[in-house]
N, C-alpha and C positions, 0 to 999 in steps of 0.2 A: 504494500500500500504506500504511496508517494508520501513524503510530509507536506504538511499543507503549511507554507510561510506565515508567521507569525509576526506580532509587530517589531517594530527594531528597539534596540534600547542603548542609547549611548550614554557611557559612564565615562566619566573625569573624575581627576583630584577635587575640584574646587568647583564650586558656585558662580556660573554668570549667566543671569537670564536675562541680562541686555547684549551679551554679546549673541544668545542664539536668537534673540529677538532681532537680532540688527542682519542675522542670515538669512531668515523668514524673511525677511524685510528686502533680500536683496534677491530672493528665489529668481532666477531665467523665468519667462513667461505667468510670472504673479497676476493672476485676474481679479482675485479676490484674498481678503485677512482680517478677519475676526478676533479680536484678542479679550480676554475677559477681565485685562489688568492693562496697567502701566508696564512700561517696554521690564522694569526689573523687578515686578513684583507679579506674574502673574500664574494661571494654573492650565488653563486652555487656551491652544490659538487653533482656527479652524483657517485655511486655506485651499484656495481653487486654483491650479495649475492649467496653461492649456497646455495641450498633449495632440500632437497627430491622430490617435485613436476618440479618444474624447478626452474632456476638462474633467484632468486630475483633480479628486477631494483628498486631502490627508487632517488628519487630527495630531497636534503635538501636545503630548500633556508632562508637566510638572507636576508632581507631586510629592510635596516635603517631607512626606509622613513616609515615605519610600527608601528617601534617601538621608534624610538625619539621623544621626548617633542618638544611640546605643542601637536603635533597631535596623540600621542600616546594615552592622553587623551582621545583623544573623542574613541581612541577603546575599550579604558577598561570601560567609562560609556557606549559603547553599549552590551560590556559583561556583564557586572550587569545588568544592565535595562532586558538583555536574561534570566539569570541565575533566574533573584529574578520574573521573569513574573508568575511565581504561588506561588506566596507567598515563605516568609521568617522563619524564629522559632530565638528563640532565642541564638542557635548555628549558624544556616544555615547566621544568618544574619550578623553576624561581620564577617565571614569568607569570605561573596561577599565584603564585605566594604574592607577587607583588601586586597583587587587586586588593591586598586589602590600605592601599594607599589612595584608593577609589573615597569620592563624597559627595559621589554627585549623579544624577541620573534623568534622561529626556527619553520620551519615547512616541515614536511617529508610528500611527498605525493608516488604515485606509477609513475613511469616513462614507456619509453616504450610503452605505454598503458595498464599497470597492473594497476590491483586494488588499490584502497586505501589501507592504513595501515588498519591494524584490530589490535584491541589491545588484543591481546593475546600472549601467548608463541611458537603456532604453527605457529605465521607468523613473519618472522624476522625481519618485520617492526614494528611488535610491540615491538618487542625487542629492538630496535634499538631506539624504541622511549622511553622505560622506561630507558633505559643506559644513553640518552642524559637528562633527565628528573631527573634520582638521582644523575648526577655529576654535575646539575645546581641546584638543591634545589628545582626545579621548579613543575608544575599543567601541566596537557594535557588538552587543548581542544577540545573534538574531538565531531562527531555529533551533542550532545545535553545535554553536560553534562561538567565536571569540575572532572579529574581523579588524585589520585596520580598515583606515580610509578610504582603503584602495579597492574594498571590498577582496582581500585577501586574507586568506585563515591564517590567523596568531597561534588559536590551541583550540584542538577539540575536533568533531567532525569527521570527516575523513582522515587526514596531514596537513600538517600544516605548508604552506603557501614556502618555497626556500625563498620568495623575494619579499615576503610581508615586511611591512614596519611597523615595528613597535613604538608606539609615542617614546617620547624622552622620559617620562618619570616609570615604565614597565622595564625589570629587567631583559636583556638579553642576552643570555652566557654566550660564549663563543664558543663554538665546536672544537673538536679534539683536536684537530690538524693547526685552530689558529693557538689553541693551549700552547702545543707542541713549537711552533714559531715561537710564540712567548718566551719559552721555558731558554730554547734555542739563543732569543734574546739577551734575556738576562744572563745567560752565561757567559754571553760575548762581553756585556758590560763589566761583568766583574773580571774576567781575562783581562780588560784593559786596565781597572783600576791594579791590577797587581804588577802590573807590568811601570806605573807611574813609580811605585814604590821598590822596585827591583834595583839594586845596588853594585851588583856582580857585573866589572866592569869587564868580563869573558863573556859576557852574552850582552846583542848587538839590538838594545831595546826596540831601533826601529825595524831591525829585519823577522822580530818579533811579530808586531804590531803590524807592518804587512804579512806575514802568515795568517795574523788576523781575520783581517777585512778580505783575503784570498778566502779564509774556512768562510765565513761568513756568507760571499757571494755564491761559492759553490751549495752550500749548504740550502740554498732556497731559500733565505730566511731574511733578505738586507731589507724586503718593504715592510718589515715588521715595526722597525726602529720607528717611535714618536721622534716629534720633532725635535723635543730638548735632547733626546738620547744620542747626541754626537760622538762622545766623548771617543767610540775607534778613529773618528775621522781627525782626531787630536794629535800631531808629533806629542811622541813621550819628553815628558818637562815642562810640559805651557798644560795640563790640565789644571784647574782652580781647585783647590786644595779640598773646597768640598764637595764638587762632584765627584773627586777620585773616594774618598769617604763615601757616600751616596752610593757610589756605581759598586762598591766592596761590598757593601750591606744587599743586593740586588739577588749578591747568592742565597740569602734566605725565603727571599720571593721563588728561587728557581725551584727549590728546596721541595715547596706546597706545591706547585705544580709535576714536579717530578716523581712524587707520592701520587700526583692525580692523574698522571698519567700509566702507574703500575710498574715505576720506574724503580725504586726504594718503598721502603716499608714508611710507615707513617711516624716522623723525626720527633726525636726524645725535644721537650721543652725546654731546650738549652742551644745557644749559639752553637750550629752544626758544624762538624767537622768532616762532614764525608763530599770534600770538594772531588778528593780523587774520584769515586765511586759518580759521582755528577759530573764530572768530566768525560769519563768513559762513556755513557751513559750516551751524551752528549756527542760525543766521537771526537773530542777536541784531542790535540790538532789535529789527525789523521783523516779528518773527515766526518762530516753527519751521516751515519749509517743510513743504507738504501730503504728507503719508503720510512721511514723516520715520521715524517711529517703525515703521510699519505695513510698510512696505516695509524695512526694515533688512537686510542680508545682511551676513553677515561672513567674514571671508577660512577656509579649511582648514585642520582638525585641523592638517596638516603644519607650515604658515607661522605657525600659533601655539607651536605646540610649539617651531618655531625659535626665535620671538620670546620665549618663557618661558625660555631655556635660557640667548639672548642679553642679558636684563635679567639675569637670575640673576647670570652672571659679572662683567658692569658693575656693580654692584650691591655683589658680594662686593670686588671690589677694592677699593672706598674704605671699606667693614667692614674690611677686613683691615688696609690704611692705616692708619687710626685704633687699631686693634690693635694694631698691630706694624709703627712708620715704618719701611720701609726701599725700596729700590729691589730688584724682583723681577724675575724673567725670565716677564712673564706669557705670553708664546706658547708656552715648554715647559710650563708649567701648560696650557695648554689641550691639549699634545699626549698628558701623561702622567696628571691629576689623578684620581684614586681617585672623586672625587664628580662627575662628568661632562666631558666636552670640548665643545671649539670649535673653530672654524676662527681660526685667530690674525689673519686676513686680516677676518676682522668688523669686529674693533677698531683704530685707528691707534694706529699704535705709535712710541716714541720711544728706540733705546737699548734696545729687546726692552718697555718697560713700556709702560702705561697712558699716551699722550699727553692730557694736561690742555695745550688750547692750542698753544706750541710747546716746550715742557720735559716731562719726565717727570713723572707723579703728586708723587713725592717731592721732585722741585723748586719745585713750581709754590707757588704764593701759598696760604697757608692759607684766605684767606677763598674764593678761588676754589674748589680744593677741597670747600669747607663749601656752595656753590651746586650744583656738579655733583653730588654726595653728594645735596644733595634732592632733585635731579631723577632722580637714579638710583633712589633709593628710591621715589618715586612712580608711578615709571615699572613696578617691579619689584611691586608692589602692585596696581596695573590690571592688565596680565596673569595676575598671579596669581588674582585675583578674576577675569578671564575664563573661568580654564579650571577654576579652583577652584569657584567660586559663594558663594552664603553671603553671610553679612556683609559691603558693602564695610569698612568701617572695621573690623573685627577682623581681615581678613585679611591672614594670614602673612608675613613679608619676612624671616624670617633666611635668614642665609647658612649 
């Protein structure tokens, strides 16, 4: 039996019912608009469309009782709970989690007794719905699926669309192969920063530094590099004293994705030492092993989620350190904390706190602290940019 199209429903972060009042307002072939409010406060707008076939009716309604907190809640966990009912991937899955950054919600149907919207270009409800949909930021929901603007599937449905866009505020993890670039990146960063600090006047820093950017080009991997990330393209000696820093600490970001791609086992909470074993891995110098990139597969929605949730707290603790010195009881924080839990059993603990070494956080050596704090945040950065997408270098680490 066919599904019979239902109305559309666009959801955004935020409130603006004068900017979809101002799209209604600019609809292609508007013959008629009914509104039952002022352009920012209203709940119904009825509109007439001409259409080739006959003059389109649609109805667009607002309803706050729909989309306001607390009960708004419970619509978006039954959104997800729809969305994610045949499983999740490790793209598909942070992109349902991130609806619930949703606050807002429009829904056009057909009036009159016409049809539902169909989202296409040949019916000007569908039009009407991707206009209101790119000037909110927003996702369509419509039969059984999760669309952008473009009217291409986000999640759900059939598959998703490989050309959808996701608005700017829905995550987008990157697939295994751009992991893999990544991972491949930040190696080459930290290859450069060690080469800044390298002393041994028997080796010929820049004939280094060109094997470099040689593994680099061969490796598949140079359109990886952000724009700040120069620092191969740097003669050894003129790098600025804290990018060569910056680009050294890189290796802990490599570290989480190397883990996520089933490369290493998942890194003890301590500034890592297993460059060697990440170099190989890597194929540095001799080369990026064949299909490297092409072959990439990375671990389950679930065992990332862990891992994001596991750097979060590591992460926050030496934030909050730094905050506010004191000795805490972090395993009842993980049993009771407002902003997520853990298993306290994660972390080794000293005295209930944070073990840095064999003292507690608050004992331990400031400069030691100030080491495992970088690695913590680096670490909590690549994850995040795994399940996040986007920017590596802009992405998010507060606590």
């Amino acid at each position: 039996m066919p599904i019979e199209p239902t109305p559309a429903v666009v959801y955004a972060p935020d409130p603006d019912l004068a900017a979809v009042m101002q799209v209604l307002q600019s609809t292609p072939g508007l013959l008629d608009l009914q509104s039952d409010g002022p352009v920012d406060d209203w709940r119904t707008v009825r509109l007439a469309i001409a259409d080739p076939n006959a003059t389109r009716h649609l109805i667009v309604r607002n309803d706050p009782s729909h989309w306001t907190r607390p009960g708004f809640d419970v619509q978006v966990d039954g959104m997800q709970r729809f969305l994610a009912r045949n499983g999740v991937d490790h793209v598909t899955g942070p992109m349902v989690e991130s609806l619930v950054r949703l606050g807002f919600a429009i829904s056009v149907a057909g009036d009159h007794g016409q049809r539902e919207p169909y989202l296409h270009d040949d019916d000007p409800a569908g039009r009407l719905v991707s206009a209101i949909a790119a000037e909110l930021d927003g996702v369509v929901f419509w039969v059984s699926a999760l669309f952008d603007h473009r009217y291409r599937i986000l999640v759900g449905g059939t598959s998703p669309h490989p050309h959808a866009e996701p608005p700017e505020w829905m995550s987008h993890p990157p697939d295994a192969s751009r992991v893999a670039r990544r991972f491949l990146a930040l190696m080459a960063l930290h290859v450069r920063s060690q080469l800044e600090y390298l002393d041994d006047s028997a080796i010929d820093r820049e004939h280094e530094r060109a094997r470099l950017l040689d593994w680099i080009q061969r490796g598949g991997f140079a359109d990886e590099f952000e724009p700040n990330e120069t620092s191969p393209q740097v003669p050894c000696g003129a790098l600025p004293p804290q990018v060569a820093i910056d680009d050294w600490w890189r290796l802990e970001g490599a570290t989480i994705l190397a883990w996520a791609l089933g490369l290493i086992r998942f890194p003890l909470d301590e500034p890592t030492d297993a460059i060697e074993a990440l170099a190989d891995a890597a194929g540095w110098p001799s080369g990026v092993p064949d299909h490297f990139i092409a072959a990439a597969t990375l671990k389950s929605n679930d065992e990332l989620r862990a891992a994001q949730n596991h750097q979060f707290f590591w992460n926050w603790r030496f934030v909050d350190q730094q905050v506010n010195p004191r000795h805490m009881d972090f395993a009842e924080l993980g049993r009771t904390s407002r902003f997520g839990r853990f298993d306290p059993s994660e972390y080794r603990l000293i005295d209930g706190d944070l073990a840095i070494g064999d003292v507690p956080i608050a004992r331990a050596e400031p400069s030691t602290v100030t080491s495992f704090a970088s690695s913590a945040r680096e670490r909590h950065q690549a994850i995040n940019w795994l399940r996040e997408g986007g920017s590596y270098g802009d992405t998010d680490t507060s606590t």
